[in-house]
SEVO-550874 format. One record per residue: residue number from 1; residue in three letters; x negated, y negated, z of N, C-alpha, C in turn. Coordinates in pm, 1 decimal. Example, Ala and Ser with C-alpha at 12.3 -4.5 7.8 and 13.67 -1.06 7.14 Angstrom:
2
palum/titi/neast/nnorth/nup/caeast/canorth/caup/ceast/cnorth/cup
1/ALA/-1319.0/569.0/780.0/-1230.0/450.0/780.0/-1320.0/330.0/780.0
2/SER/-1285.0/225.0/708.0/-1367.0/106.0/714.0/-1290.0/-3.0/787.0
! end
This chain:
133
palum/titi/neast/nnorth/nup/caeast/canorth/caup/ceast/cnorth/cup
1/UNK/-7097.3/-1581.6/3528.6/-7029.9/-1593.8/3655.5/-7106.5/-1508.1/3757.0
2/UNK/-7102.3/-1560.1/3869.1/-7209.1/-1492.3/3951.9/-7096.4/-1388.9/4021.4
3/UNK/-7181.9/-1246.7/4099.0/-7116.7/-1162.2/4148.4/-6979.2/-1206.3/4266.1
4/UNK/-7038.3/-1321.9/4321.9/-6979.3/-1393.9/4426.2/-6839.1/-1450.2/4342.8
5/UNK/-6842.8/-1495.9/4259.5/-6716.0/-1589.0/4187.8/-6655.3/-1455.7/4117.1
6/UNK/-6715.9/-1346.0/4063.5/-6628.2/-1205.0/4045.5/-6601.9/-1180.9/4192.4
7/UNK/-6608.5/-1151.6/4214.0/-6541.0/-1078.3/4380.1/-6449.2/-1156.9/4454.9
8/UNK/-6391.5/-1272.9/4410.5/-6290.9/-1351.6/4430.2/-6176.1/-1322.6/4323.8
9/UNK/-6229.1/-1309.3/4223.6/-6093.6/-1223.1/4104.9/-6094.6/-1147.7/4133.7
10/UNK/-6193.4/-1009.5/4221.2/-6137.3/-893.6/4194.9/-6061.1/-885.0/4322.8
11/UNK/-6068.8/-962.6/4421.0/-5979.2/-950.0/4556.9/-5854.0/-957.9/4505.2
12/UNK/-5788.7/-1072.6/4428.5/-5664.8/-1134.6/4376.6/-5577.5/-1040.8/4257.5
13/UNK/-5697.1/-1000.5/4201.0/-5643.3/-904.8/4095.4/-5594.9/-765.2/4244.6
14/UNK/-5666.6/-667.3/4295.0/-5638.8/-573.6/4387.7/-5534.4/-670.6/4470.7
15/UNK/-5538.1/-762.0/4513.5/-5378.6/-807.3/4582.9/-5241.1/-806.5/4516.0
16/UNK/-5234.6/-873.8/4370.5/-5149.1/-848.4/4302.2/-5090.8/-711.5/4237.1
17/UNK/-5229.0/-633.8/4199.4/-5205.3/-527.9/4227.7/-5096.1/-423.7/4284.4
18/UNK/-5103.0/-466.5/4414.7/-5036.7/-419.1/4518.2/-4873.8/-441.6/4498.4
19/UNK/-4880.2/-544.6/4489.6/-4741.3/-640.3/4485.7/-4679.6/-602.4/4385.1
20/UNK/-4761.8/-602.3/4243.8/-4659.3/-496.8/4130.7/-4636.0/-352.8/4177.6
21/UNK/-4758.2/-288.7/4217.3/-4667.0/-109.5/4278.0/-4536.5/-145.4/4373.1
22/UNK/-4566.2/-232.2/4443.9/-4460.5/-227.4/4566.5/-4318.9/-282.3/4484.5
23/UNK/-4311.7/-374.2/4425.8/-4235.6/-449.9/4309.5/-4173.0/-302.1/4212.9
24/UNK/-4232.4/-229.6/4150.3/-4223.5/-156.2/4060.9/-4153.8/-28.5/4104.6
25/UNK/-4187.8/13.0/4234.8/-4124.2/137.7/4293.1/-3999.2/136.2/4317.5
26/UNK/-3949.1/-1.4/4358.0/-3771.6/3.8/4314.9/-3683.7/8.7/4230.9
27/UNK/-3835.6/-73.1/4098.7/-3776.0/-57.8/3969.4/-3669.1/4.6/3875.6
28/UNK/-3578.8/-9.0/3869.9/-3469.9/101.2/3758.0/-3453.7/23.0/3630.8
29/UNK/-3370.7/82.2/3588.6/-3301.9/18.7/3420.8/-3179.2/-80.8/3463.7
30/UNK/-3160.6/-163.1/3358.2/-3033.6/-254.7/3428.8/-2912.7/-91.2/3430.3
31/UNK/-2815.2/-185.8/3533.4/-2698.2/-49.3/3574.3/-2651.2/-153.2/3436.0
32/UNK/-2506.3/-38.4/3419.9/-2384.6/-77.9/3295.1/-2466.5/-99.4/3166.4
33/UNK/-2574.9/-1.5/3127.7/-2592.5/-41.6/3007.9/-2541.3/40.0/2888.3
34/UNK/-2582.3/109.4/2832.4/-2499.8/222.5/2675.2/-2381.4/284.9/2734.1
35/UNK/-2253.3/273.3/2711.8/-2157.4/341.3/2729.8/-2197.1/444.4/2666.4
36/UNK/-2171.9/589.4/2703.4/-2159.7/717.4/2644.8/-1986.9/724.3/2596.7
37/UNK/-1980.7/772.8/2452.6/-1861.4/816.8/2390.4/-1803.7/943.4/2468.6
38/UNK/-1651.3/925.7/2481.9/-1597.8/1060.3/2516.6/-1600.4/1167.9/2421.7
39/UNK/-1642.2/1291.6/2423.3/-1621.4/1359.3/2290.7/-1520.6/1399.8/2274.9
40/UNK/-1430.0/1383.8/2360.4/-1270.8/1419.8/2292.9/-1171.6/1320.0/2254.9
41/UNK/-1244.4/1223.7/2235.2/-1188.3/1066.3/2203.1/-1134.5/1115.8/2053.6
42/UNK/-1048.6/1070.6/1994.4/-1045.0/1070.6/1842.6/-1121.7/1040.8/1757.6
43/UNK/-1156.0/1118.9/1698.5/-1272.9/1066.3/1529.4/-1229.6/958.0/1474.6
44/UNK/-1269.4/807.1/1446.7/-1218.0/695.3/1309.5/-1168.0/773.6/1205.5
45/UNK/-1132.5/710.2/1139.6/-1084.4/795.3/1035.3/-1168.6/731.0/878.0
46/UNK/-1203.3/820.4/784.4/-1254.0/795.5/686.7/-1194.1/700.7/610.9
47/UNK/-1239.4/566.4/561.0/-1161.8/540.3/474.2/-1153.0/562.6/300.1
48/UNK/-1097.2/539.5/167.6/-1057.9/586.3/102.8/-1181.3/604.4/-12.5
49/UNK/-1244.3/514.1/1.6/-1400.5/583.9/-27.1/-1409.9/677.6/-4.4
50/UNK/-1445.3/702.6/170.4/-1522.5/849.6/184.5/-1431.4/964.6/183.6
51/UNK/-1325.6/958.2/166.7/-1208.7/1044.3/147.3/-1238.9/1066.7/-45.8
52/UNK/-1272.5/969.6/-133.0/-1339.7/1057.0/-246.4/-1464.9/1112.3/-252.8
53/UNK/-1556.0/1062.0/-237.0/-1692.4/1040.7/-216.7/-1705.7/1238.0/-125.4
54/UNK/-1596.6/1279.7/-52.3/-1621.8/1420.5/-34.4/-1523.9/1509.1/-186.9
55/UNK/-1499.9/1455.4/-177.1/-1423.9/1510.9/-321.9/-1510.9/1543.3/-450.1
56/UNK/-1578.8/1428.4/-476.7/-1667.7/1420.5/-577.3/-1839.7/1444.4/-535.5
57/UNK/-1839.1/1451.5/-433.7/-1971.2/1463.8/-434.1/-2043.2/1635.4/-455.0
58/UNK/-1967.5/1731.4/-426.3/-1960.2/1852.2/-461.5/-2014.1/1872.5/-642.3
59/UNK/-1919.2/1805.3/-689.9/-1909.6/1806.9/-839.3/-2066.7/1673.6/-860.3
60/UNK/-2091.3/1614.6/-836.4/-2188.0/1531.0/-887.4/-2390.8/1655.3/-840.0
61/UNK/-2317.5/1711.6/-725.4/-2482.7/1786.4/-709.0/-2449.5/1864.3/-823.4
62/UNK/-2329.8/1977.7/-853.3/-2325.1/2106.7/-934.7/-2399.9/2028.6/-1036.2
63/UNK/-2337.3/1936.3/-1098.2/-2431.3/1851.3/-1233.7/-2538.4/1826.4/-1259.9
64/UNK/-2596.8/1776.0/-1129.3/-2723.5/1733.3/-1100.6/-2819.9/1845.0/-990.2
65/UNK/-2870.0/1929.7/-1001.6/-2913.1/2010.4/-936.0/-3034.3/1953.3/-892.0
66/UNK/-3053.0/1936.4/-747.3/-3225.9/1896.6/-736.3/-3240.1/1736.8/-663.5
67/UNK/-3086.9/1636.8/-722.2/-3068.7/1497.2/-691.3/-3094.9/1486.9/-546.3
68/UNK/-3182.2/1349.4/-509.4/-3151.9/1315.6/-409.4/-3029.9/1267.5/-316.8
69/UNK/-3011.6/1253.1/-235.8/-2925.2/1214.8/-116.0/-2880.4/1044.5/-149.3
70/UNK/-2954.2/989.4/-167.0/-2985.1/819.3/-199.7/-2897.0/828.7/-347.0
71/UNK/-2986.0/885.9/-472.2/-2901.9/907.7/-554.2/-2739.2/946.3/-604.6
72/UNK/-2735.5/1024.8/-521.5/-2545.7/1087.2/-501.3/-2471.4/980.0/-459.1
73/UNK/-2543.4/893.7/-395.6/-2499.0/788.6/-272.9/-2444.6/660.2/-395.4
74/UNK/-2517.7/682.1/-469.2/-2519.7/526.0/-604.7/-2433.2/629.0/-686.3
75/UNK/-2441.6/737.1/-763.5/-2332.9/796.7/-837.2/-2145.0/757.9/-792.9
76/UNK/-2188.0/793.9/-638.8/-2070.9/798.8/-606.1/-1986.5/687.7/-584.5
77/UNK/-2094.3/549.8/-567.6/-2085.3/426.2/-560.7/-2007.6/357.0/-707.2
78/UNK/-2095.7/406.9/-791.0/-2103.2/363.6/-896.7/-1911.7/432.9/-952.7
79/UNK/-1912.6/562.1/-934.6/-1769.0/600.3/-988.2/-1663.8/528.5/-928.1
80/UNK/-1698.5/515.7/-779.0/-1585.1/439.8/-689.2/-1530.4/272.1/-785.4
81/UNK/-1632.2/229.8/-818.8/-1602.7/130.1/-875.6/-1562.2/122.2/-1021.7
82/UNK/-1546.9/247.1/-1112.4/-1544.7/251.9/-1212.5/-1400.2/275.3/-1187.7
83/UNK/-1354.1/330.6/-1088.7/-1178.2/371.7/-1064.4/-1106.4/290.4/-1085.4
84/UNK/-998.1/296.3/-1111.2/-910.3/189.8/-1193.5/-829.6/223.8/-985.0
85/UNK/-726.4/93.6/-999.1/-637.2/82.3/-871.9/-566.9/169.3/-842.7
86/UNK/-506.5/238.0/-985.5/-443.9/344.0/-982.2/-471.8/484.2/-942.8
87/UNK/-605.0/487.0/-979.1/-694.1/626.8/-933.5/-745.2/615.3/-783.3
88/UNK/-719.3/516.4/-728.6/-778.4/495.4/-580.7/-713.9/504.5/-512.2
89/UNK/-531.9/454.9/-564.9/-440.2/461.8/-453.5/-368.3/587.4/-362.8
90/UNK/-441.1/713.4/-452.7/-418.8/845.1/-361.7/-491.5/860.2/-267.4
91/UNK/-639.7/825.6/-277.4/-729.9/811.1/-163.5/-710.4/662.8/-26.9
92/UNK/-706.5/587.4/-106.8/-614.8/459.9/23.8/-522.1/532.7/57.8
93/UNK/-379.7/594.9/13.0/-311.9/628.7/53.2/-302.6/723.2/137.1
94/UNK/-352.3/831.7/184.2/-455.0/923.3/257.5/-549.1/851.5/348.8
95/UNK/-575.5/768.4/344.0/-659.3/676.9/409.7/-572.5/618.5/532.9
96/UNK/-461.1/586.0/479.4/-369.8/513.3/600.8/-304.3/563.9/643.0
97/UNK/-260.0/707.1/637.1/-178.3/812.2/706.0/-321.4/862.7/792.1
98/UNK/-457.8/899.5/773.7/-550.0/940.8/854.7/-553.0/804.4/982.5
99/UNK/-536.2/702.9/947.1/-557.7/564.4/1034.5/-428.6/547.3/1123.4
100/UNK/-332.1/589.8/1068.2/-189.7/584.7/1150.7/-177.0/687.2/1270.9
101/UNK/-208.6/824.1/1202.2/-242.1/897.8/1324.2/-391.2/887.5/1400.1
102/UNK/-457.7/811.4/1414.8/-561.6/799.5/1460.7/-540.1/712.9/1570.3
103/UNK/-449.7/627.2/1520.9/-358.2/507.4/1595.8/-295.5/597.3/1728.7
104/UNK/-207.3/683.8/1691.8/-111.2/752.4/1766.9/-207.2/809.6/1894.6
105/UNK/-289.0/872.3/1811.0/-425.6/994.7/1876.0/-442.6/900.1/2034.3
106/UNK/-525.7/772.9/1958.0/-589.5/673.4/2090.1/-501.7/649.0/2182.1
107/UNK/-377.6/574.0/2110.7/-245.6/591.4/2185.3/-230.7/678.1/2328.1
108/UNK/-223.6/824.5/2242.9/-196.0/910.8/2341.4/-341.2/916.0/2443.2
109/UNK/-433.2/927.5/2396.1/-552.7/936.8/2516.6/-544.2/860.0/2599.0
110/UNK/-537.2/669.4/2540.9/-529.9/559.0/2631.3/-425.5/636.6/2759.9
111/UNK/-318.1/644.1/2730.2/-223.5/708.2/2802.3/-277.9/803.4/2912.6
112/UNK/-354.4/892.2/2907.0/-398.8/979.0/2968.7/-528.6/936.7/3037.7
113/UNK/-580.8/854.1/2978.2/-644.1/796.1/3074.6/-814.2/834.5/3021.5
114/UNK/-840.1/886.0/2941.7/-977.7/954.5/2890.3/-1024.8/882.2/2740.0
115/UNK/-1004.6/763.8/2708.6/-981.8/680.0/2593.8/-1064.3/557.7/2698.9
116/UNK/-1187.0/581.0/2651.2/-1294.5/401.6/2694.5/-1311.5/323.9/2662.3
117/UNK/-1219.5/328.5/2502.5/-1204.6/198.6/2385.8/-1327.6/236.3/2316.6
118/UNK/-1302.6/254.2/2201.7/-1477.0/249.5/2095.5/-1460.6/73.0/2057.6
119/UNK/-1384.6/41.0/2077.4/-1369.9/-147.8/2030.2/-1425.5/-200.3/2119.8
120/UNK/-1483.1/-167.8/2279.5/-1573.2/-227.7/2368.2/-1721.6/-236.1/2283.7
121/UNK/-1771.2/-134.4/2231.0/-1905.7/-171.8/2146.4/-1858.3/-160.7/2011.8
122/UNK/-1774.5/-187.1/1927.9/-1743.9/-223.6/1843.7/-1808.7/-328.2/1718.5
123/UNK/-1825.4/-300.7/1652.2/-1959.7/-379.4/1575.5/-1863.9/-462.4/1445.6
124/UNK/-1756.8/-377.0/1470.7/-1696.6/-450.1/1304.2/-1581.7/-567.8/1372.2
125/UNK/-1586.0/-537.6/1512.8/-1455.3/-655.0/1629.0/-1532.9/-770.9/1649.7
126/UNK/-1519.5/-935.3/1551.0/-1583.7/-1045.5/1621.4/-1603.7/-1036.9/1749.1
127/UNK/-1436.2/-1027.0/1799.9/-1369.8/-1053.7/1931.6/-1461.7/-1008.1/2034.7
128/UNK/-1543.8/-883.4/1979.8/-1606.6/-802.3/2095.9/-1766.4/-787.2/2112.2
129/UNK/-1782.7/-952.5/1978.6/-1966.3/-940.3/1959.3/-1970.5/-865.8/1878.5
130/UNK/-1925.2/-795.7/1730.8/-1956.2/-762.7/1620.3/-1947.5/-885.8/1523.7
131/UNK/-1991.6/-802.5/1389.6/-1988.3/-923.1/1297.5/-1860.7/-941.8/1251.9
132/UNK/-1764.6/-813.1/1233.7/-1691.3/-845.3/1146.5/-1677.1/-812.7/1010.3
133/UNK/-1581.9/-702.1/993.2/-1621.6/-695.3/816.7/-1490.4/-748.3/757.2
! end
C-alpha cells in the first residue's frame, strides 16, 4: 500500500479516535446495578445440615488431625446421610424455630423500613430469576 492510501487510514483511524475519547468521557457503569446487603438485615438461617455439620465437624478434625477442608466437607456429607430420620429430626427441628424467627426478624425490619428483600437477588426464588431448589 502506498504511503498515500496509508494516510487515508491514518486520518479515519485519528478521527474516530476522537469520537471514542469524546464518547468515552461520559462513560459510567449501567446505574441500578449490585444491590449492596444491609448489614443489619437478618442472617438466613442455617438449615439442619449445617446446624450438624457445626456440631460434628469439631469432632471429625480432633480425629483426623491435618484433614483437608474438602475432606471434612464429604465426612460430614457422608454422616449426614448415614442419619437415620430420627437422628436428624433434632437438627430440622432447630432448623425451623431458627427460620420462624428469621421470619419474625425480616418482619420486623420490613416494618421499619431497613429490610431491601434478599429475595430481590435471590437465586433459590424462580419468581425472581433463580433456579430454584
Amino acid at each position: 500500500m502506498s504511503e498515500k492510501e496509508k494516510s487515508k487510514f491514518d486520518e479515519m483511524a485519528k478521527a474516530d479516535k476522537v469520537r471514542y475519547d469524546r464518547e468515552m468521557k461520559d462513560y459510567g457503569p449501567a446505574k441500578g446495578g449490585k444491590m449492596k446487603k444491609d448489614p443489619t438485615a437478618p442472617k438466613r438461617p442455617p438449615s439442619g445440615f449445617f446446624l450438624s455439620c457445626s456440631e460434628f465437624r469439631p469432632k471429625i478434625k480432633s480425629t483426623n488431625p491435618g484433614i483437608s477442608v474438602g475432606d471434612v466437607a464429604k465426612k460430614l456429607d457422608e454422616m449426614w446421610d448415614n442419619l437415620s430420620d430420627s437422628e436428624k429430626q433434632p437438627y430440622d427441628h432447630k432448623a425451623v424455630e431458627l427460620k420462624e424467627k428469621y421470619e419474625k426478624d425480616v418482619v420486623e425490619c420490613k416494618s421499619k423500613g431497613k429490610f431491601d428483600g434478599a429475595k430481590a437477588s435471590c437465586k433459590s426464588c424462580p419468581e425472581k430469576g433463580g433456579r430454584g431448589r
